[in-house]
C-alpha positions in Angstrom: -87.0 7.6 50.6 -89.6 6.0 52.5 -92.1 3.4 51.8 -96.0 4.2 52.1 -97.9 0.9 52.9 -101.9 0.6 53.8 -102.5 -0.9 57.0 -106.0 -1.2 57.1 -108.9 0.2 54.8 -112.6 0.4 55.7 -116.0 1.5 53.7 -119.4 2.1 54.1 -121.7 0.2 52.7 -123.1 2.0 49.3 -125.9 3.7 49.5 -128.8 4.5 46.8 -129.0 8.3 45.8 -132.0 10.3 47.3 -134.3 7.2 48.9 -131.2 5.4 50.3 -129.8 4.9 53.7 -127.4 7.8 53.6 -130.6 10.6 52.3 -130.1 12.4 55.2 -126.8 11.8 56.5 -124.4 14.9 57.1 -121.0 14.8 54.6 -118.8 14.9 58.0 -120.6 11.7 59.1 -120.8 9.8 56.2 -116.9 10.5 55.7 -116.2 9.7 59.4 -117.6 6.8 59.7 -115.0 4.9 57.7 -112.1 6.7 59.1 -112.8 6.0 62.2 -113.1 2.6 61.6 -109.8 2.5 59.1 -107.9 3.8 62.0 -109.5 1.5 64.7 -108.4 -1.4 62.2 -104.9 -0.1 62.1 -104.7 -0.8 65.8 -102.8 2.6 66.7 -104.0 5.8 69.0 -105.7 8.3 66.7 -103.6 10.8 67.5 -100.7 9.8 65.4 -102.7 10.2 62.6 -100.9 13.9 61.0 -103.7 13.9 58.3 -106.4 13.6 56.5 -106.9 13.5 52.6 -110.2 12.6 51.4 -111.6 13.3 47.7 -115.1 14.9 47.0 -116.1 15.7 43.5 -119.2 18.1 45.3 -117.5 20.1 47.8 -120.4 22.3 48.7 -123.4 22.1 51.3 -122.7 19.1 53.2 -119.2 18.6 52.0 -117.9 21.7 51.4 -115.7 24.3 53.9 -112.8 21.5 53.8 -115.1 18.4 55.0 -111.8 16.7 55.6 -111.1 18.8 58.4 -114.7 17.9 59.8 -114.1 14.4 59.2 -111.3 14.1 61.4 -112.7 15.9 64.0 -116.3 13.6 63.6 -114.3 11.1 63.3 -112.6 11.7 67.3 -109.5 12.5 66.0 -107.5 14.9 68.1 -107.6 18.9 67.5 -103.9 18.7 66.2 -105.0 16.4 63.2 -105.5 18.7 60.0 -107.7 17.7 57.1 -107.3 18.8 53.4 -109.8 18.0 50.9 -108.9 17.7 46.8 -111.4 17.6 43.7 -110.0 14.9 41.0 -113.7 14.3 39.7 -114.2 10.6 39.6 -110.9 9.8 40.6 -110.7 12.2 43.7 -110.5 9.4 46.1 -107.7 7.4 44.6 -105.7 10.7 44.2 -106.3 11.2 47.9 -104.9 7.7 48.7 -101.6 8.6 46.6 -101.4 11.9 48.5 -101.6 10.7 51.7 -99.0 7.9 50.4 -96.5 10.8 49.1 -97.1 12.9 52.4 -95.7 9.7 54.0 -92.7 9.1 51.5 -91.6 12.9 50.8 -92.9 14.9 53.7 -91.6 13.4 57.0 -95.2 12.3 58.1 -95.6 8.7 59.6 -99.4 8.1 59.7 -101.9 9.5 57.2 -105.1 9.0 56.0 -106.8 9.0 52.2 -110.1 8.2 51.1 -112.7 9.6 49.7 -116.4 10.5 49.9 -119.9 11.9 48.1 -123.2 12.4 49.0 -124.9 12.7 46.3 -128.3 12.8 47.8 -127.2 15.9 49.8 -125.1 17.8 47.5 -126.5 17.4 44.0 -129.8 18.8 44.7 -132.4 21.9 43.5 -129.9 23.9 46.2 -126.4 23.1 43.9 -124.6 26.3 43.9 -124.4 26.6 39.9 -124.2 30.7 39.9 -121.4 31.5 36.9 -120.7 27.5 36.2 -120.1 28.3 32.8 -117.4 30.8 31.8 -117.6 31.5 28.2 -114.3 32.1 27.4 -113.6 28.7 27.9 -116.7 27.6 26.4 -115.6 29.5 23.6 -112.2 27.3 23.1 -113.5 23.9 24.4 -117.6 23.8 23.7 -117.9 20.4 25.1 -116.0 21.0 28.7 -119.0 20.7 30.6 -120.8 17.5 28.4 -122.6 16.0 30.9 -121.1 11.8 31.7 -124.0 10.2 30.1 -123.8 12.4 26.5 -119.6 11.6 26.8 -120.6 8.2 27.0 -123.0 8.1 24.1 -120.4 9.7 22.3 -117.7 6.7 23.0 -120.3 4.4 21.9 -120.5 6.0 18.8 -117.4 6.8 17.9 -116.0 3.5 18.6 -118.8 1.6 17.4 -119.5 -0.7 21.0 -123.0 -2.1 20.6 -125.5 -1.7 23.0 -125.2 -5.7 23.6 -122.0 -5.5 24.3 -122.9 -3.3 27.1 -125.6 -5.4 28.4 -123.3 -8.3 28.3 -120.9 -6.5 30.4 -123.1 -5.0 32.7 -124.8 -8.5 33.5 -121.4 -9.5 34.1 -120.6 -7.0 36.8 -124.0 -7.7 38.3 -123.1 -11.5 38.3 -119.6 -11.0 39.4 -120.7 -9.2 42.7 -123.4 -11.4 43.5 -120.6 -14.1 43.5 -118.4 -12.4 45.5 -121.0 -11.1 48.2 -121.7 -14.7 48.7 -118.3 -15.7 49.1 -117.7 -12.6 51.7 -115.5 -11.3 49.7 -117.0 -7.6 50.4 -117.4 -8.4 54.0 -114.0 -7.4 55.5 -114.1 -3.9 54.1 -117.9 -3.0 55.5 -118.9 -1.2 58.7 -121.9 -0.6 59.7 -123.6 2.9 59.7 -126.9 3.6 61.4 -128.4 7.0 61.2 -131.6 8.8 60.6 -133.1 8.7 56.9 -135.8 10.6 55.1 -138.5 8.1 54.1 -142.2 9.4 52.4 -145.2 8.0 52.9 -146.3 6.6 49.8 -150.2 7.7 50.2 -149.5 11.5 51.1 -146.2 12.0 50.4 -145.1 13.2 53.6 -141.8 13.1 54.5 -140.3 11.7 57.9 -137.2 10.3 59.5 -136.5 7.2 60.7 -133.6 5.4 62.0 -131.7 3.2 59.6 -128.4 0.5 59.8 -127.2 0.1 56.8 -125.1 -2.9 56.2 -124.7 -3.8 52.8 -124.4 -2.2 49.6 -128.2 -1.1 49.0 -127.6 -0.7 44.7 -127.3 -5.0 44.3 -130.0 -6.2 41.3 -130.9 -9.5 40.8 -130.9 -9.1 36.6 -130.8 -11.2 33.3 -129.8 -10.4 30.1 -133.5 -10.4 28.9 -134.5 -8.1 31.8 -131.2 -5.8 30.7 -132.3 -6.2 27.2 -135.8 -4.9 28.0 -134.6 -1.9 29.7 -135.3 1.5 27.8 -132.6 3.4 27.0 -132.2 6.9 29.2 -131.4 9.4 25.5 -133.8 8.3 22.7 -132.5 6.2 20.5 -129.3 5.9 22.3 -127.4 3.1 23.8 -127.2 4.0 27.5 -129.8 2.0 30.2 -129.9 2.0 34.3 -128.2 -1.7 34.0 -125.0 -0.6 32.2 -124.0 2.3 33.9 -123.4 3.1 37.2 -125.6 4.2 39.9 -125.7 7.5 41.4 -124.7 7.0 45.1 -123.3 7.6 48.8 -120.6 6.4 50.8 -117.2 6.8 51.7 -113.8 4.7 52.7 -110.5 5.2 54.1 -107.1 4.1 54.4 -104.7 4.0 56.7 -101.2 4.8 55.1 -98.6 4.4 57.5 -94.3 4.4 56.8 -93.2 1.0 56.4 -90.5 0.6 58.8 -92.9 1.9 61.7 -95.8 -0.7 60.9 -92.8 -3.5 60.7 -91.9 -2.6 64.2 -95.9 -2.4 65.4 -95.7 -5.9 64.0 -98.5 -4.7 61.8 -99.2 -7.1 58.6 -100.0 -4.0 55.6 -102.4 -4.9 53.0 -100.0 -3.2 50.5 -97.7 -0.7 49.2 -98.2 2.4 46.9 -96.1 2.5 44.2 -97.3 5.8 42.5 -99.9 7.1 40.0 -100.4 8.6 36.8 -103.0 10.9 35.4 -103.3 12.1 30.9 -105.4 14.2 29.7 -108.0 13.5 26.8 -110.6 15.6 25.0 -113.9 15.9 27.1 -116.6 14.4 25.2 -114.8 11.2 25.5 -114.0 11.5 28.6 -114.3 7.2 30.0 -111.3 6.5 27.4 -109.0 8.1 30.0 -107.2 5.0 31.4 -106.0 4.3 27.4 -104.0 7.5 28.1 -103.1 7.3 31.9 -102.2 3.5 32.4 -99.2 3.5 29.2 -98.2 6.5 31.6 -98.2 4.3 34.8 -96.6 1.3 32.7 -93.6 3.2 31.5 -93.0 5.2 34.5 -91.9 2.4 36.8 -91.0 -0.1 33.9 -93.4 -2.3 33.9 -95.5 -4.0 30.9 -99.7 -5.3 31.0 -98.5 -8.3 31.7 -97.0 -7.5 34.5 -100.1 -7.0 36.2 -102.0 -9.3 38.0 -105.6 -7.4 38.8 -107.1 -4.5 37.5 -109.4 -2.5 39.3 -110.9 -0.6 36.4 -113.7 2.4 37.2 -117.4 0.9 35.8 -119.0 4.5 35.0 -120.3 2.9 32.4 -119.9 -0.3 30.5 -119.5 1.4 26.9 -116.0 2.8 28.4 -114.9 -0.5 30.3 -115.3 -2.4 27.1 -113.4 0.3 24.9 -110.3 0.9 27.5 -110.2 -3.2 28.1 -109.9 -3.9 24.0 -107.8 -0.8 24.2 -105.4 -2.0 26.9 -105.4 -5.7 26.1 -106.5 -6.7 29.7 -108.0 -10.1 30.2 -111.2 -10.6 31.7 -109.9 -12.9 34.0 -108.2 -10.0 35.7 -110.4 -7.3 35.2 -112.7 -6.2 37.9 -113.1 -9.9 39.3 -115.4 -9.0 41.6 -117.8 -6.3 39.8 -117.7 -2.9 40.6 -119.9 0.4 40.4 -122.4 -0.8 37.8 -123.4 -3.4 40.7 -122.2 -1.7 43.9 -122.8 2.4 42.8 -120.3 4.8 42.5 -120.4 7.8 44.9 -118.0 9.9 42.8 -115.1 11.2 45.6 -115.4 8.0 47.3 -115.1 5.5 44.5 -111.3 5.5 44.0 -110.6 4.6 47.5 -113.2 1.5 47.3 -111.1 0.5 44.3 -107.7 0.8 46.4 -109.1 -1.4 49.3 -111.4 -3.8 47.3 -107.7 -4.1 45.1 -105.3 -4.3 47.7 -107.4 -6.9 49.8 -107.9 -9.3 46.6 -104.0 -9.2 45.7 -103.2 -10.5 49.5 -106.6 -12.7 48.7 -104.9 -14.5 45.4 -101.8 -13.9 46.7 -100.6 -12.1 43.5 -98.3 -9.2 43.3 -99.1 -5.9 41.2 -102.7 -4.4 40.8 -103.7 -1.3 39.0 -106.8 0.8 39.9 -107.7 2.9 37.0 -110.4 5.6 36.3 -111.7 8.3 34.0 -112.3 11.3 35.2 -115.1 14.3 34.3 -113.4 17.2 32.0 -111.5 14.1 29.8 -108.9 13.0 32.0 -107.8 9.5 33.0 -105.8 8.4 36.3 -104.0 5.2 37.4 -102.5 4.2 40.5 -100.0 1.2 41.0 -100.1 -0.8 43.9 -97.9 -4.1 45.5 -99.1 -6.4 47.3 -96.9 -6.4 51.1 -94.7 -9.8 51.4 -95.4 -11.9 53.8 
């Protein structure tokens, strides 16, 4: 059997929902944009690349009809590149990451792409295609299937009593966490810039325009307190869920370049890491951010390997009410949890969020020089997913 490895992962900055940088950017754009630079980081001739896996939770619009495909052709990648696209929810991009990684370790391919992207701003509009969303039958034997994320997380908040301070604290802490790390550069190496055209209004008549925009950093960064998050109403009366302890809604994308690791030894390439595999549980839907309490156990016992084993954790902030449950849960220390903040800060672009976890992860292993990391997500419908990943020796 062969060994998958990532040579080389590259994102777009994150952009805010509807008034961001990427308003008016086209899905096969956004997605391309970090391919393209994945693969021109990975020094080799784009037509090696066989594939291209990228995860979308919205696949319609702007990202539906296969916008892998479209990617990869965006992106300049030769005709003979195919593209497939896959809907994990939440988790879509990581499970893109580990397919590409299998295609490489099962299927004969040498070079492959995973990633993941969403444009929200596009996709999840007045124009979403919700004709026959709900089948009653199913309704019928699992009412709360389609609870939207913000009621699930009420619900966890609830049911496992996590105050609404403890929340806040972790939010602030995620906030504080990136602010830290974007001063360091520690998000640096994984950016490319994206310029494009962006709706903007004008704020008297309400006119819309376009304009050209570069974005170059994550746009969803808050300078924040713990007074200003205390102060903050909550979005469900009388509930426990605010803008600074959730994540925002967002778009973006990033790639990786998953290559066999006997070729990028003789390339004399230097990979960031190596996929060791991935597990996925399922839960029941109205609590659905509890997911990695189910998946990760999975992942542990799968390849023999105990939380202590485990040097970083790159655990999915959808909200802060089901980080705090699933780290209690797990037992993970702070100290390796999300070191460097994640999508309450940054946003989380739903089909791209996974793969930012993979090369933020990957990156910060080679970083502390440390050996295993886990990225680990819930996922819409009650679901959890974990992926295991090595740290290449040097």
């Amino acid at each position: 059997m062969k060994e998958a490895v990532i040579v080389s992962t590259a994102r777009t900055p994150i952009g805010k929902a509807y008034r961001g940088g990427f308003n008016n950017l086209g899905g096969a754009s956004l997605g391309a944009a970090s391919v393209a630079e994945a693969v021109k980081r990975a020094g080799i001739d784009p037509g090696e690349v066989e594939d291209i896996i990228m995860g979308c939770a919205l696949q319609q619009g702007p990202t539906g009809a296969n916008v892998a495909r479209q990617i990869a052709l965006r992106a300049g990648l030769p005709i003979t590149t195919s593209g497939m696209t896959l809907d994990r929810q939440c988790s879509s991009g990581l499970m893109a990451v580990a397919t590409a990684a299998k295609q490489v370790m099962y299927d004969g391919m040498d070079v492959v792409v995973g990633g993941g992207l969403e444009s929200i701003s596009l996709a999840q509009t007045e124009h979403m295609n919700l004709h026959r969303f709900v089948d009653e039958e199913l309704m019928a034997m699992h009412p709360n299937i389609h609870m939207p994320m913000l009621q699930t997380a009420e619900t966890v908040a609830q049911r496992y009593n996590i105050s609404r301070d403890a929340m806040d604290e972790y939010g602030l802490q995620s906030q504080q966490r990136t602010a830290a790390a974007y001063e360091s550069g520690k998000y640096a190496d994984e950016l490319v810039d994206v310029s494009c055209m962006r709706t903007v209004w004008n704020k008297e008549t309400g006119e819309a325009s376009e304009a050209e925009a570069t974005v170059s950093a994550d746009e969803g960064l808050r300078a924040t307190t713990a007074e200003g998050l205390a102060n903050l109403k909550t979005v469900v009366e009388g509930g426990t869920i605010t803008a600074g302890n959730a994540s925002q809604l967002s778009d973006g994308s990033s790639a990786q370049v998953v290559m066999d690791a006997k070729l990028a030894e003789q390339r004399g390439l230097e990979p960031l890491g190596i996929y060791r595999g991935i597990a996925v549980a399922g839960c029941e839907p109205d609590e659905m951010g509890i997911g990695p309490v189910y998946s990760v156990p999975k992942l542990l016992k799968n390849y023999g390997m105990s939380m202590g084993d485990i040097d970083l954790w790159e655990l999915n902030e959808a909200f802060a009410v089901q980080v705090a449950y699933c780290r209690d849960k797990l037992g993970i220390p702070m100290d390796k949890l999300n070191v460097n903040g994640g999508s309450i800060s940054i946003g989380h672009p739903f089909g791209m969020t996974g793969s930012r976890c993979v090369g933020h992860l990957t990156r910060e292993l080679v970083r502390r020089d440390a050996q295993f990391g886990v990225v680990t997500m819930c996922v819409g419908g009650g679901m959890g997913a974990s992926g295991l990943f090595e740290r290449y020796p040097s």
